[in-house]
PDB file with one MODEL, atoms N, CA, C and O in Angstrom:
MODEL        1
ATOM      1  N   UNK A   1     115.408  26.717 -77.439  1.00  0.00           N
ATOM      2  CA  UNK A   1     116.018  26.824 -78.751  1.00  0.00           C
ATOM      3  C   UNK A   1     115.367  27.904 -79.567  1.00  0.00           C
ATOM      4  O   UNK A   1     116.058  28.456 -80.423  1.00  0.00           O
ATOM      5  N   UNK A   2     114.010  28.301 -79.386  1.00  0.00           N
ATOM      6  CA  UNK A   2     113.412  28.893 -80.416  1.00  0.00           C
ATOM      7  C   UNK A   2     113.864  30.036 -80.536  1.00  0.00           C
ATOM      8  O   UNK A   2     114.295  30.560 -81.564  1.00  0.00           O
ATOM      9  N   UNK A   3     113.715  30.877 -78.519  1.00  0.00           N
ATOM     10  CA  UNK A   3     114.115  31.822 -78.502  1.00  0.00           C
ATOM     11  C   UNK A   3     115.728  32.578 -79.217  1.00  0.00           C
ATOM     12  O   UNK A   3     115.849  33.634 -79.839  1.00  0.00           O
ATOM     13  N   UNK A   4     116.806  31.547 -78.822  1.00  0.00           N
ATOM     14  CA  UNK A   4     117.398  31.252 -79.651  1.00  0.00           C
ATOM     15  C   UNK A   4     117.774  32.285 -80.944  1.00  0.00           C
ATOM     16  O   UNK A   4     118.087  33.461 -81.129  1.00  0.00           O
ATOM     17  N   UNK A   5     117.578  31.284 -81.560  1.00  0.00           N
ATOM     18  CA  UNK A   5     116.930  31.538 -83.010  1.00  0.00           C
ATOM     19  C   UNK A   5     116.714  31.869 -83.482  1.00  0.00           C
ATOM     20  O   UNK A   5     117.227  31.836 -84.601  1.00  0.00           O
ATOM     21  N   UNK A   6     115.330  32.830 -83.059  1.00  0.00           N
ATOM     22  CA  UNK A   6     114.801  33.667 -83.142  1.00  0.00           C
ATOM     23  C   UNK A   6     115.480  34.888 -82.855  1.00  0.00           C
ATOM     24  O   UNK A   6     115.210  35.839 -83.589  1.00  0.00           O
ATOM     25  N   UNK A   7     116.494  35.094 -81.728  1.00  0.00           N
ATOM     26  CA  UNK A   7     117.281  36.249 -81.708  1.00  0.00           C
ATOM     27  C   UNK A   7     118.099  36.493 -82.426  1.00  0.00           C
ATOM     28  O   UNK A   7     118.305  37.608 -82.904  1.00  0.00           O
ATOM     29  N   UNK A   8     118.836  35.313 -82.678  1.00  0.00           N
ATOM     30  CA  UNK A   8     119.666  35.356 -83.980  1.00  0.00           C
ATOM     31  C   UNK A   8     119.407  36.221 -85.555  1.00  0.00           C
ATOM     32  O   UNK A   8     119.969  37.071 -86.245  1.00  0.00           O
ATOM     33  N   UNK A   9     117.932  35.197 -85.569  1.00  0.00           N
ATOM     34  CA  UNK A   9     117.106  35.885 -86.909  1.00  0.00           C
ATOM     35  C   UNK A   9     117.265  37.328 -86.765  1.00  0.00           C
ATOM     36  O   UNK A   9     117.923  38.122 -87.438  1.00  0.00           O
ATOM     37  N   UNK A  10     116.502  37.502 -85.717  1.00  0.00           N
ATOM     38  CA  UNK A  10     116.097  39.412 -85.795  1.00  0.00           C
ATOM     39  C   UNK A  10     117.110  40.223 -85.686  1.00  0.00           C
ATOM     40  O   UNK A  10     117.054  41.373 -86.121  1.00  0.00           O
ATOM     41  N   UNK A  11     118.255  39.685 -85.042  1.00  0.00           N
ATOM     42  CA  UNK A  11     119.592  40.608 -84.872  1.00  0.00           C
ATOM     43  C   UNK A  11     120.455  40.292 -86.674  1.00  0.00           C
ATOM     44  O   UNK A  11     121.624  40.660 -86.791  1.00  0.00           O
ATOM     45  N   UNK A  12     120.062  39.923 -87.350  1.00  0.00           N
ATOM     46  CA  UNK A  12     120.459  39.985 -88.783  1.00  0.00           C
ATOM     47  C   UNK A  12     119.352  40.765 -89.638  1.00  0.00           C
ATOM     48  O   UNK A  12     119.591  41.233 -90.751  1.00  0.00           O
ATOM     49  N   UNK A  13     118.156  40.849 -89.014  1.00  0.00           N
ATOM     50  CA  UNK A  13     117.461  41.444 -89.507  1.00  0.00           C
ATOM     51  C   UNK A  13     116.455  40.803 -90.617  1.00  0.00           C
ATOM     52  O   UNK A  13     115.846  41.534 -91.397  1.00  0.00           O
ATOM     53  N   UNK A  14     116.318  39.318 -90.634  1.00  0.00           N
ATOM     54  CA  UNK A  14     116.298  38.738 -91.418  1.00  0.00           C
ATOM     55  C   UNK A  14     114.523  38.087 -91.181  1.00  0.00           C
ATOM     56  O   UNK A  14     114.236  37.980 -89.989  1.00  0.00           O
ATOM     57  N   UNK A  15     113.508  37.717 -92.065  1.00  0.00           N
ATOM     58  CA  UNK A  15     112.265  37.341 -92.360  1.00  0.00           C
ATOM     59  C   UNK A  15     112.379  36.214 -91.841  1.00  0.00           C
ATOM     60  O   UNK A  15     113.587  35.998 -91.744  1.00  0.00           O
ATOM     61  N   UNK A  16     111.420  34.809 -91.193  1.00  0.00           N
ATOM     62  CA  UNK A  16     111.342  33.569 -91.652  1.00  0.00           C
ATOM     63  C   UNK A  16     111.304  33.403 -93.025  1.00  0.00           C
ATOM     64  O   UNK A  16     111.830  32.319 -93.281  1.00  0.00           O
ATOM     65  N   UNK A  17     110.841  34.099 -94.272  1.00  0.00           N
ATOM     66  CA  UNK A  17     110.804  33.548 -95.447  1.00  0.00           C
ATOM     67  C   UNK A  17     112.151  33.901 -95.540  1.00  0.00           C
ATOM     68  O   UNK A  17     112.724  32.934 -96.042  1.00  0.00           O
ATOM     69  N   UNK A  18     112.990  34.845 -95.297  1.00  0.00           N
ATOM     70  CA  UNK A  18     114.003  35.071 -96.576  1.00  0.00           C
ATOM     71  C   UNK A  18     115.318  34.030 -95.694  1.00  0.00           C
ATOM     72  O   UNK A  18     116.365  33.699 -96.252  1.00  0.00           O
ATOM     73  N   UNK A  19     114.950  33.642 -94.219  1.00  0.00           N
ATOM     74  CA  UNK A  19     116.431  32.220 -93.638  1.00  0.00           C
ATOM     75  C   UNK A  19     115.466  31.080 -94.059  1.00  0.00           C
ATOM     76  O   UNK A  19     116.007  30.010 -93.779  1.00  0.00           O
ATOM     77  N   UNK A  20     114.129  30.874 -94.679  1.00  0.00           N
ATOM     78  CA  UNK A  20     113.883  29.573 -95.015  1.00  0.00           C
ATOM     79  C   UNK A  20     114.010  29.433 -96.676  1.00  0.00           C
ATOM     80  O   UNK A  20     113.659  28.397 -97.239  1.00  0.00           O
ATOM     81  N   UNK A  21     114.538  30.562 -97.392  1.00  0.00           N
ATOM     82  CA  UNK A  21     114.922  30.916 -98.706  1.00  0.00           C
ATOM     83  C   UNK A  21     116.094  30.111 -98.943  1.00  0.00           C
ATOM     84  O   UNK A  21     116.365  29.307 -99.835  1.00  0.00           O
ATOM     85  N   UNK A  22     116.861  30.609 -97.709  1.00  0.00           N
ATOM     86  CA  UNK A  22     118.450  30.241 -97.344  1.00  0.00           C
ATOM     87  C   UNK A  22     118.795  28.729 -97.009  1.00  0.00           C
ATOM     88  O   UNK A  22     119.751  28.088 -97.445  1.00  0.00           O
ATOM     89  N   UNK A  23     117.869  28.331 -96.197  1.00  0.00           N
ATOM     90  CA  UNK A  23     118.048  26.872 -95.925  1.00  0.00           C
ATOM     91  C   UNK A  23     116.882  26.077 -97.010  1.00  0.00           C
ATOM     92  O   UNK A  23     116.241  25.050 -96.786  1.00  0.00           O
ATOM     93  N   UNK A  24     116.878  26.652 -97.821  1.00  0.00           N
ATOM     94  CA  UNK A  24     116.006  25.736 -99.134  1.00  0.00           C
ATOM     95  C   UNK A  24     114.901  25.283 -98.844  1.00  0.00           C
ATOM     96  O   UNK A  24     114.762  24.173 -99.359  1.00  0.00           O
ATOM     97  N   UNK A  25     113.992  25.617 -98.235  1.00  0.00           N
ATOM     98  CA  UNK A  25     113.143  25.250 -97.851  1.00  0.00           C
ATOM     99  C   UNK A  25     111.672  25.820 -97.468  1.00  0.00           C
ATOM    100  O   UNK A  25     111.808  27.008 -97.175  1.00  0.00           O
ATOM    101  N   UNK A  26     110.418  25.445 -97.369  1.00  0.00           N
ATOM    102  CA  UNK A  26     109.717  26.829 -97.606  1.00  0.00           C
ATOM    103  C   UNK A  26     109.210  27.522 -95.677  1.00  0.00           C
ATOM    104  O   UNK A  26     109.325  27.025 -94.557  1.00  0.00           O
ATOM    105  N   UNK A  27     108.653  28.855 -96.206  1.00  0.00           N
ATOM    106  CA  UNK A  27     108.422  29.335 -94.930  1.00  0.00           C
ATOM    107  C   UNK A  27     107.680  28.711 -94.003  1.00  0.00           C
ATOM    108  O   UNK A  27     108.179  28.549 -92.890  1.00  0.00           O
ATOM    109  N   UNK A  28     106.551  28.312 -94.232  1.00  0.00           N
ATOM    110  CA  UNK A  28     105.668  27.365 -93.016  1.00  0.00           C
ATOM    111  C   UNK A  28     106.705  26.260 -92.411  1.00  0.00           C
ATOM    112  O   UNK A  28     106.664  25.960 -91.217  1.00  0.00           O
ATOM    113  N   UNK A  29     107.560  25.724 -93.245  1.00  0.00           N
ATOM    114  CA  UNK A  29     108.611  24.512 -92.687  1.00  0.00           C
ATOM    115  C   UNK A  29     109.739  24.903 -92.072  1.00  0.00           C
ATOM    116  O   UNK A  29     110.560  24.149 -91.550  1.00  0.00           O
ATOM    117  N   UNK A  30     109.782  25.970 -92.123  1.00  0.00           N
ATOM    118  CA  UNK A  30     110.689  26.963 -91.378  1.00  0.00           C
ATOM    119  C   UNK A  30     110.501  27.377 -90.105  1.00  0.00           C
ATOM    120  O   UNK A  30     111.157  27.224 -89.075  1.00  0.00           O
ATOM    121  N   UNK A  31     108.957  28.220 -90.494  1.00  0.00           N
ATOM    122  CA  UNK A  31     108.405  28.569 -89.296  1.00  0.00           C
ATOM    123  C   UNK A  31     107.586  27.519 -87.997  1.00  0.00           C
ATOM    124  O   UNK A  31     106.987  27.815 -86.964  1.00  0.00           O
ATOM    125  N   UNK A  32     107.830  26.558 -88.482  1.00  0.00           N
ATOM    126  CA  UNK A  32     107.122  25.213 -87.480  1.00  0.00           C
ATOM    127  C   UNK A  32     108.482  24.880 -86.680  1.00  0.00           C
ATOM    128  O   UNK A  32     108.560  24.728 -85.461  1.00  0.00           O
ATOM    129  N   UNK A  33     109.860  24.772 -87.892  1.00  0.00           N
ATOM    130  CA  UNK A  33     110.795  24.708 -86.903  1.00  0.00           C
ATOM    131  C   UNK A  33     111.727  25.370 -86.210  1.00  0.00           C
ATOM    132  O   UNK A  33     112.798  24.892 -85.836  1.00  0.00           O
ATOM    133  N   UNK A  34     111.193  26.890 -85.957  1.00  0.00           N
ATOM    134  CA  UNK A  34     111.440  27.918 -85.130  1.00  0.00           C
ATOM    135  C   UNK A  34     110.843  27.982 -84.134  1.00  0.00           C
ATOM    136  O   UNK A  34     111.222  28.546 -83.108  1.00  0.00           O
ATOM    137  N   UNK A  35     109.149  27.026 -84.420  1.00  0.00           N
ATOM    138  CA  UNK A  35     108.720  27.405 -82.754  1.00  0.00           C
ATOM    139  C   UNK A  35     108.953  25.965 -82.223  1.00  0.00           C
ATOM    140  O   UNK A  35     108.448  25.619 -81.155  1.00  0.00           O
ATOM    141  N   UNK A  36     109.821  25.009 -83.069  1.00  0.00           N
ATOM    142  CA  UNK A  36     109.930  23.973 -82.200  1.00  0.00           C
ATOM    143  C   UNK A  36     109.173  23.016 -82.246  1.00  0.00           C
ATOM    144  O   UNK A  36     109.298  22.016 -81.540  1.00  0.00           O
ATOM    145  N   UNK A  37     108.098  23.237 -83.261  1.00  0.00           N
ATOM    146  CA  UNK A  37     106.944  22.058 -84.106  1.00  0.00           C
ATOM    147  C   UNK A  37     107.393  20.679 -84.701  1.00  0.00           C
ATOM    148  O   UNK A  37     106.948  19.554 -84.475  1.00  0.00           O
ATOM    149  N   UNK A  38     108.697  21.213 -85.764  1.00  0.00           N
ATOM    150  CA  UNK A  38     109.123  20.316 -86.447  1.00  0.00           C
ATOM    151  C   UNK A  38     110.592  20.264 -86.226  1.00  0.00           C
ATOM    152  O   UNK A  38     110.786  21.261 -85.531  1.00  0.00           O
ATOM    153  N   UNK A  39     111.888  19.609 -86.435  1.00  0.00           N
ATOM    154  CA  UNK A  39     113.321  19.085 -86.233  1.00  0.00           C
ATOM    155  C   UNK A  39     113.696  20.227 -86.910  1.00  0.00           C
ATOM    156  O   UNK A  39     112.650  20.870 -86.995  1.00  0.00           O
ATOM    157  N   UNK A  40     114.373  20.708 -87.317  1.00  0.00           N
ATOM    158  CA  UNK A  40     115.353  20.867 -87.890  1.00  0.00           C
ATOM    159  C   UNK A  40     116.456  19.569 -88.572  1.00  0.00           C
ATOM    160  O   UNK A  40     116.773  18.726 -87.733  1.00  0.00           O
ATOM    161  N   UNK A  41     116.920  19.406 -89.701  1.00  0.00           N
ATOM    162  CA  UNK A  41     118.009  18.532 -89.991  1.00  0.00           C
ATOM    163  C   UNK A  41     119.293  18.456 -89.668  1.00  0.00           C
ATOM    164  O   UNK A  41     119.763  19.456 -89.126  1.00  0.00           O
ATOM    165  N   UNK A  42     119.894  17.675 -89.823  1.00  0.00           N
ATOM    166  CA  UNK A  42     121.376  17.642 -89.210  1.00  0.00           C
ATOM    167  C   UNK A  42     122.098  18.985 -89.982  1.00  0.00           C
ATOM    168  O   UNK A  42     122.746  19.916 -89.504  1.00  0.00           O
ATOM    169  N   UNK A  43     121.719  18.686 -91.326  1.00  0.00           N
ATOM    170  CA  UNK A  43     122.582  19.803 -92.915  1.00  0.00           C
ATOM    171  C   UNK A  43     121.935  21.015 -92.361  1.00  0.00           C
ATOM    172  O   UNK A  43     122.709  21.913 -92.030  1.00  0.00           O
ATOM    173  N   UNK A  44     120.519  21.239 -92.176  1.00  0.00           N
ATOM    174  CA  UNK A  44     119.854  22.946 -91.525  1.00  0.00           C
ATOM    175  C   UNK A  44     120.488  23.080 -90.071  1.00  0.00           C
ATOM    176  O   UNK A  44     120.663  24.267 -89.793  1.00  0.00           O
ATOM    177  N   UNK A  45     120.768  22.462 -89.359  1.00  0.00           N
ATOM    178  CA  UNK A  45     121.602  22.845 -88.064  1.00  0.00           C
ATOM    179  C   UNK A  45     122.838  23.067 -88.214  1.00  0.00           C
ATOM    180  O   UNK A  45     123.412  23.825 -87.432  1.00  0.00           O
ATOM    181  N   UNK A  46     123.415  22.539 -89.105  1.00  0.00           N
ATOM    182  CA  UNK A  46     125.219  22.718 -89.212  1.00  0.00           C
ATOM    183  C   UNK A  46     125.297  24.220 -90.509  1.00  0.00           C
ATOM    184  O   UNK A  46     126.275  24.961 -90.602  1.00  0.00           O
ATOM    185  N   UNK A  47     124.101  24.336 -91.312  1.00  0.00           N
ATOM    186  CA  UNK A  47     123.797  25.185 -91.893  1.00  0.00           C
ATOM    187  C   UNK A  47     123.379  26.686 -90.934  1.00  0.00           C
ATOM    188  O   UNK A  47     123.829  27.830 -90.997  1.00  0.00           O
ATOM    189  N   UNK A  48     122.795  26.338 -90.452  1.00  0.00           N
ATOM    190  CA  UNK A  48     122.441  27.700 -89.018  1.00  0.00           C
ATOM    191  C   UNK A  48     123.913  28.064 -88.463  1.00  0.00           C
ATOM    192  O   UNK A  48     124.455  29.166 -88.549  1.00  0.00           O
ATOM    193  N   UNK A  49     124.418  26.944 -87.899  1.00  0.00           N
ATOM    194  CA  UNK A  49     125.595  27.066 -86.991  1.00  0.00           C
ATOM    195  C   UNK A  49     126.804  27.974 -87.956  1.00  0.00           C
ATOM    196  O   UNK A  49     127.569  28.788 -87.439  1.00  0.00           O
ATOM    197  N   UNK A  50     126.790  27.704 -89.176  1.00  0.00           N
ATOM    198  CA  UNK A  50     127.868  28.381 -89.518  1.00  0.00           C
ATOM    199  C   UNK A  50     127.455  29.992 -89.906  1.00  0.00           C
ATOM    200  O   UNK A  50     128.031  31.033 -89.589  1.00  0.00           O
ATOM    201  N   UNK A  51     126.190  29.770 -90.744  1.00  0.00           N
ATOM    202  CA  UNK A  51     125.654  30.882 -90.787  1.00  0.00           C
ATOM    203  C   UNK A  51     125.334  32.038 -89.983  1.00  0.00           C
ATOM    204  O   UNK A  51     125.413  33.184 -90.426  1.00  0.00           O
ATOM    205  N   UNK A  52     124.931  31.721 -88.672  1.00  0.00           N
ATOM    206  CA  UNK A  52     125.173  32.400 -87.801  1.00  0.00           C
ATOM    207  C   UNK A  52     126.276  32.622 -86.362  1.00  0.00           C
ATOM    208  O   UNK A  52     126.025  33.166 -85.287  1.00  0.00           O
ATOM    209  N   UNK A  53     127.657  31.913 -86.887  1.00  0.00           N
ATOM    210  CA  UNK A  53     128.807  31.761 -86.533  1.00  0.00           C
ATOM    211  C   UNK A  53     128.590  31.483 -85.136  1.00  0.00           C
ATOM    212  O   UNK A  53     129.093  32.058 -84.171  1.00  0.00           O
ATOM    213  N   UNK A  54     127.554  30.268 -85.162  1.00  0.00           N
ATOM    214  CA  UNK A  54     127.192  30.230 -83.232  1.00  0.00           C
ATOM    215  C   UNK A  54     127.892  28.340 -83.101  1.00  0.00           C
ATOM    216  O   UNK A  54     128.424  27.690 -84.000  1.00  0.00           O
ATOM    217  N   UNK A  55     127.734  28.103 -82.289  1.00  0.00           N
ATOM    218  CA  UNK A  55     128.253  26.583 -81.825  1.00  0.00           C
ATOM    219  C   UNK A  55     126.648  25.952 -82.290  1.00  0.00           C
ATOM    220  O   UNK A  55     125.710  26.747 -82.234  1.00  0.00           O
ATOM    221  N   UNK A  56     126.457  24.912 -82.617  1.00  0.00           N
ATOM    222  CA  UNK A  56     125.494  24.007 -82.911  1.00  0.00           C
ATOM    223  C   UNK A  56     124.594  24.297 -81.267  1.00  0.00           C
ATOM    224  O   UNK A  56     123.617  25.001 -81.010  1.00  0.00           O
ATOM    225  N   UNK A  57     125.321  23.536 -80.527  1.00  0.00           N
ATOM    226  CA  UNK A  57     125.025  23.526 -79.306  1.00  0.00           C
ATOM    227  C   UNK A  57     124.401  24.740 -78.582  1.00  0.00           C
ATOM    228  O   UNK A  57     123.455  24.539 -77.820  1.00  0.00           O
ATOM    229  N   UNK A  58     124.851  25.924 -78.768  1.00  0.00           N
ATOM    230  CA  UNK A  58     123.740  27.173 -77.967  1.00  0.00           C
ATOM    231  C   UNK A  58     122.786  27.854 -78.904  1.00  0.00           C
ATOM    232  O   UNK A  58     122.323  28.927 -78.520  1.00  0.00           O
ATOM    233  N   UNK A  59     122.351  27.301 -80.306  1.00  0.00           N
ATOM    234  CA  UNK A  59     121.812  27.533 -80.547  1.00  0.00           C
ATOM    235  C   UNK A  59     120.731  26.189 -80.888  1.00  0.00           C
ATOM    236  O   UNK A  59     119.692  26.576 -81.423  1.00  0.00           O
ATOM    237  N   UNK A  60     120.784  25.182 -80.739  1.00  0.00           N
ATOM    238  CA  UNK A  60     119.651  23.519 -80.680  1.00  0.00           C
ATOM    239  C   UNK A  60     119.674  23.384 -79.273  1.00  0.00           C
ATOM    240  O   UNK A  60     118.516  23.050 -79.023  1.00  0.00           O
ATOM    241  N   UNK A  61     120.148  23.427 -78.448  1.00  0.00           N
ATOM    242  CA  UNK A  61     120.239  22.576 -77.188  1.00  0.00           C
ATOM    243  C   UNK A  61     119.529  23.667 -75.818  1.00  0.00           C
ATOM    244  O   UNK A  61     119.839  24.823 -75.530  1.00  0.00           O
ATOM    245  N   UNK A  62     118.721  22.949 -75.326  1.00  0.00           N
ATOM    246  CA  UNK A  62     117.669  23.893 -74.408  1.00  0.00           C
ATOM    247  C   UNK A  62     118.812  24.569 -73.247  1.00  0.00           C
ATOM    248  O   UNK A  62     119.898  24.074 -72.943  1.00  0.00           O
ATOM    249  N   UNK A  63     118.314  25.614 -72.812  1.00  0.00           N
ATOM    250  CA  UNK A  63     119.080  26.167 -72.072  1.00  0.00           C
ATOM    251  C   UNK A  63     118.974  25.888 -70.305  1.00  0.00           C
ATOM    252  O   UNK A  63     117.829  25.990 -69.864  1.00  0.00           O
ATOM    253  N   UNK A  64     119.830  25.624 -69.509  1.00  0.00           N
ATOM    254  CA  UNK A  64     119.630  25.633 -68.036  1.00  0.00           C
ATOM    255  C   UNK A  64     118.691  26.966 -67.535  1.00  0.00           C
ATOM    256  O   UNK A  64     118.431  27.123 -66.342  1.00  0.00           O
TER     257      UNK A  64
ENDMDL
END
């Protein structure tokens, strides 16, 4: 997932602070749940998913 995520982030060009700006929340709580430390919420996953116009699913769900 992180990787993920993380590609997402950088292909927008975007900080952990300024997508944990976005999902209301601060950067360390952001950045714990980028490397997979902490959950993400149901509202920050459906919040990602639209935001980065991806399916919930290939961007939370581990890859084969």
């Amino acid at each position: 997932m992180q990787t993920t995520l993380y590609g997402l982030r950088k292909a927008k060009g975007l900080t952990q602070k300024e997508l944990a700006k976005e999902l209301g929340i601060s950067e360390l709580s952001y950045r714990n749940k980028e490397l997979g430390k902490n959950e993400f919420t149901q509202d920050e996953m459906f919040f990602l998913s639209r935001y980065f116009n991806e399916r919930m699913d290939k961007i939370f769900l581990p890859r084969k």
